[in-house]
N, C-alpha and C positions, 0 to 999 in steps of 0.2 A: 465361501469366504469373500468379503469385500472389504477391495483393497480403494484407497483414496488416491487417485492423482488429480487432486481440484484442491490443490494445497497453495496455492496464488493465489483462491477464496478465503481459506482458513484451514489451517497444518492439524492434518489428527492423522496418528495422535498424538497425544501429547508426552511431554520426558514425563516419568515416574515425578520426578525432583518439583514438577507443575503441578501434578494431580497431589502432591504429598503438602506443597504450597496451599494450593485451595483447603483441602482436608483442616488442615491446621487452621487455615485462617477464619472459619467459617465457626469453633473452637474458639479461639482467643479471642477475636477481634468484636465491637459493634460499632463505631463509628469514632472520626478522629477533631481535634479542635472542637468537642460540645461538650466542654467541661476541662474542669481538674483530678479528676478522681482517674481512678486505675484505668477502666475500660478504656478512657477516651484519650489520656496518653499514651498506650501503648499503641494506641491505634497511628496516635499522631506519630509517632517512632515510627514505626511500619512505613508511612506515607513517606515522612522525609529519608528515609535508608531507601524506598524505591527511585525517588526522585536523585538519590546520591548515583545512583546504582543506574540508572538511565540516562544522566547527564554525563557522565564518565565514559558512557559505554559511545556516545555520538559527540562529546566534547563538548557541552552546557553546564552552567553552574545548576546548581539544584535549584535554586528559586526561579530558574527562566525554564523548569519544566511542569509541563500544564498536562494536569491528567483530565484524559476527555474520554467520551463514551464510544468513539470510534475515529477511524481520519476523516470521514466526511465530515465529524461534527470539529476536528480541527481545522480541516480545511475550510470550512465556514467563518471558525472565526478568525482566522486570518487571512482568506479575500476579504471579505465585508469590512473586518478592522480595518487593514491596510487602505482599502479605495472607501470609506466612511466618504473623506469629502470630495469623492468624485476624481474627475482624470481617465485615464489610456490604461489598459492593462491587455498584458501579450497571453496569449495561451499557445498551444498545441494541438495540431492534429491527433496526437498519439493519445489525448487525455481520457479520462475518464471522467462519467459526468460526475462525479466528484468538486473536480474542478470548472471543468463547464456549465453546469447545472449556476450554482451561485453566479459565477459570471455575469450569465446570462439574464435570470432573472435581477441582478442591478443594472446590466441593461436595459433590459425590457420597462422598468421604473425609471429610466432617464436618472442615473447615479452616475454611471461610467460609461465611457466606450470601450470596444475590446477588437484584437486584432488576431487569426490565428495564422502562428507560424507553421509551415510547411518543416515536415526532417527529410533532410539530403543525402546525395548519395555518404557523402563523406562529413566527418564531424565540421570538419571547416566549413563545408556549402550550409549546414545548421543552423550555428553559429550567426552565418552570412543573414541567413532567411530574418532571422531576428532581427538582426542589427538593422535592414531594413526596414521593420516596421517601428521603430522607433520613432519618438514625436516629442517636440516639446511639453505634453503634459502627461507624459507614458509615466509611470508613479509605481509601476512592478511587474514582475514576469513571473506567471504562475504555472507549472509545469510539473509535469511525472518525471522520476529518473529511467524509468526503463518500463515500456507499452504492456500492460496487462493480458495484452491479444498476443503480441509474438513474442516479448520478450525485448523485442529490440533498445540497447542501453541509448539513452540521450548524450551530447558530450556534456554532464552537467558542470562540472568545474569549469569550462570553455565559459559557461553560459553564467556562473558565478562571475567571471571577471568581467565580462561583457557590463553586467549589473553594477560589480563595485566600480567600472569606467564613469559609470552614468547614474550616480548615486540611485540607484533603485531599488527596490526589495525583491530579493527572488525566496518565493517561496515555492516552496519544493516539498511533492507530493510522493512519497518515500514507502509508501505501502507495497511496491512490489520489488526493492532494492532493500529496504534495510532488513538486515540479518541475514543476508546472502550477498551481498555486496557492501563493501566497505566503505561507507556515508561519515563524512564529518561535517560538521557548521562550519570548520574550516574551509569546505570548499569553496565557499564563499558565498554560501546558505547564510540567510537572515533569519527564516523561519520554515524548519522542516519540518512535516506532519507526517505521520505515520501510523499503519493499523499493530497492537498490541497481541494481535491472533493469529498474525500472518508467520513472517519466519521469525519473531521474537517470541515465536511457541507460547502466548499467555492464552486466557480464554476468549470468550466473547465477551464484546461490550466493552475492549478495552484501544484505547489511543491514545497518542503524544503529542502534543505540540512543542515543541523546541525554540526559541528566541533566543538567537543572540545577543539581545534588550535593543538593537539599532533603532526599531520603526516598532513605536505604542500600541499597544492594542485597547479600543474597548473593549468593554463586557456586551455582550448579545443579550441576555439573560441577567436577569438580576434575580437576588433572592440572600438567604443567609450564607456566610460564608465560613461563620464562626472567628472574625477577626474585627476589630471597631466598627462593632456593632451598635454604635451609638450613630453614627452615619447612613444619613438616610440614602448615598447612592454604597455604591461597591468602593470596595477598597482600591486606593492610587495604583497598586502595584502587583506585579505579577508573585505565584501564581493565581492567587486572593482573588484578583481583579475576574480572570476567565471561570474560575472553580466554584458554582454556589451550587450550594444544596448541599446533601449527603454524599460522599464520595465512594465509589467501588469500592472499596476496602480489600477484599475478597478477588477483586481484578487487580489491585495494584499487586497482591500479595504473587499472581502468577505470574505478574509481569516481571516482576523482578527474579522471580525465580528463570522464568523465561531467560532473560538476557543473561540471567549466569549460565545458564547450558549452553547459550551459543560461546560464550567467550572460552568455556571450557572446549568449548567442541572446535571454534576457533571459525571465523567465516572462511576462509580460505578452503579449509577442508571438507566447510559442507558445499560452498560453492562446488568445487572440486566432485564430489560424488554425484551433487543433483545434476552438473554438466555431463559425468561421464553418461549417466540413464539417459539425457537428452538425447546424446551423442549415439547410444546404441537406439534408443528409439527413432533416432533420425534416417540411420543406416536401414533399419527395417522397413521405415515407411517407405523409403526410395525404391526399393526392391517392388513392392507393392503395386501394380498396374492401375490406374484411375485416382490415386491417392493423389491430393495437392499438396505439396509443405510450404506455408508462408516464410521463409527464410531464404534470403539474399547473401550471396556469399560478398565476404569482405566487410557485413557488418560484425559487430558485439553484439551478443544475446546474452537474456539472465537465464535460468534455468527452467523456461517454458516454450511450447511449439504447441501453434495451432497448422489445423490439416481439416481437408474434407474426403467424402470417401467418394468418388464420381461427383453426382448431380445430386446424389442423395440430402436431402436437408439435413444441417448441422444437428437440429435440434432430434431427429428419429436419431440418430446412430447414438449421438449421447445418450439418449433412454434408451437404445436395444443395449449399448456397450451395460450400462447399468444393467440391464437386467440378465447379464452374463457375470458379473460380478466387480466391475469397472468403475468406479466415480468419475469423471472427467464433466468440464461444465463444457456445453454448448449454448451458440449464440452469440449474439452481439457483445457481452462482458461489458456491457454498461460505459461503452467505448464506440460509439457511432460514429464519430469521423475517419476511424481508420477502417472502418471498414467500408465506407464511400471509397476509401481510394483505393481500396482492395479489389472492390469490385465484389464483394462476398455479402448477399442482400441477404441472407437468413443467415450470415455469420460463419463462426468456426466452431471447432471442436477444438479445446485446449485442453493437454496436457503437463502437467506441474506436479515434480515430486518433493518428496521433503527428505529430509536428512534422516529418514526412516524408512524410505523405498528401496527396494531390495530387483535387483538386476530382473533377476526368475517372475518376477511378476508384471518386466515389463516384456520378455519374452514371452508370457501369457495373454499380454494386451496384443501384443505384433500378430500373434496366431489369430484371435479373434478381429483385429481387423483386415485380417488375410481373409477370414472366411466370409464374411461382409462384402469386401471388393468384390468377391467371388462369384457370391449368393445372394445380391441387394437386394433379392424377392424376401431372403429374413427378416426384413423389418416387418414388422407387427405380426412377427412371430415368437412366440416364446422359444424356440431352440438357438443354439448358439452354431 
């Protein structure tokens, strides 16, 4: 049997209520706004009830939500929109190249400068790191809510007011907080991006972009949008403006279903269960002789813990754990600054469950990395 704890990748599996979503959708639907006729209304219905249904669920009207192909590609378009004309933009150690990748390459083109904050022991030293790097033409603060690699939570509302002090955009990169942590644009979020496959249980290929409407975005991409279409650029306004081409249909359709199983299920209570599995997987690793746990007492974590097993390279143990029956991603996690400060040069091994992981199976992981610590000659060995 293989069980998935690489669910801070993408949650499988998935509710019944999702796969029953797709099934249907794939059934009714062929594309929405390319016509008047039955198909392409219902289609267009479907789009605007997700958009109602997403906006609600994080506090956006429905037309400030942008349905994208994943959060890299919203995080795109809102670094690139936001710094179009150039200025200072803050990032994070904690990030994901996600958000460093774009940065960077408008750096590297002479568009922007960029500044990365250090995270402290304490929310306030954070907070602090930031506020220092500010600059007369600093123009947005781009960041994760909680690190990919440990879990460790940012103060982000700390860092929302910091922004609203100093008219700035903070956009906020939501893919390992929402649907297991409770995110609003209230926070004093301008534009939160988020992956649709993570804990809002939809499939692949699906993202949000969220705008408050404070700070414009252009279009990256131009193409049809199905709205005045007699205009030779993209439409003034969102979500027109970000959306061309043919939209997911079939993605929006899980997504929404998605975020009604969390809201049924409630974040608090699957916070709550995926903490407690941390909580007993943390207690086992400790026991464990040669096992490292990246976690600092006295901070906040989200429902993830990276570890290594001795000297062993992250990347063997993830494939021996896999081929004992374990999913767990090893490595960098596409997160290379924290782990300079880690000090962890072939990375970790991460662990993440979902509101569908079940205690007995991570008492089965604890045994097999007991025999591991044990036995490190197992690797590149088929036994367990």
């Amino acid at each position: 049997m293989i069980v998935n704890f690489d669910n801070a990748a993408t949650t499988f599996p998935k509710p019944v209520e999702v796969r029953t979503a797709v099934e249907q959708a794939v059934r009714r639907y062929a594309s929405a706004g390319r016509g008047s006729h039955p198909l392409a209304k219902r289609g267009s219905e479907l789009l605007y009830a997700t958009r109602e249904e997403v906006g609600a669920f994080f506090g956006a009207q429905p037309e400030n939500v942008v349905l994208t192909a994943n959060c890299t590609h919203a995080l795109n378009l809102a670094i690139q929109g936001v710094m179009q004309g150039g200025g200072h933009i803050i990032v994070s150690e904690f990030d994901h190249n996600s958000v460093l990748r774009p940065v960077y390459a408008l750096a590297k083109a002479g568009r922007c400068r960029y500044s990365i904050a250090s995270v402290g022991a304490t929310p306030e030293e954070t907070v602090r790191n930031f506020a220092k790097l500010l600059r007369p033409d600093t123009r947005a603060i781009a960041c994760t809510l909680c690190s990919n690699v440990t879990g460790e939570i940012l103060p982000w509302r700390e860092i929302g007011k910091l922004c609203q002090a100093h008219d700035l955009c903070f956009i906020a990169d939501g893919a390992q907080a929402c649907g297991v942590l409770d995110v609003q644009l209230s926070d004093g979020i301008n534009i939160l991006c988020t992956a649709g496959h993570k804990g809002l249980y939809g499939i692949t290929g699906t993202g949000v972009l969220l705008s408050d409407g404070k700070f414009p975005l252009p279009p990256l991409m131009q193409g049809g949008s199905g709205s005045m279409s007699n205009l030779p650029e993209m439409p003034p306004y969102l979500p027109d403006t970000l959306e061309c081409g043919t939209l997911n249909l079939i993605g929006a359709a899980s997504l929404r279903a998605g975020i009604t199983f969390v809201k049924q299920r409630g974040t608090g209570h699957i916070l709550a269960h995926e903490a407690a599995l941390c909580r007993r997987f943390l207690e086992g690793l400790r026991e464990i002789p040669g096992v490292t746990v990246y976690r600092k007492e006295g901070r906040a974590y989200a429902p993830i813990v990276s570890f290594n097993v001795g000297e062993l390279p992250s990347e063997d143990v993830g494939e021996w754990l896999g081929r004992q029956g374990f999913c767990l991603r090893a490595g960098l996690h596409c997160a290379p600054l924290i782990h300079h400060r880690m000090g962890t040069v072939t990375g970790t091994v991460r662990f993440s469950p979902s509101v569908f992981s079940r205690e007995q199976d991570v008492q089965r992981l604890l045994q097999a990395v007991r025999n591991l610590a044990a036995h490190p000659e197992l690797i590149g060995t088929n036994t367990g």
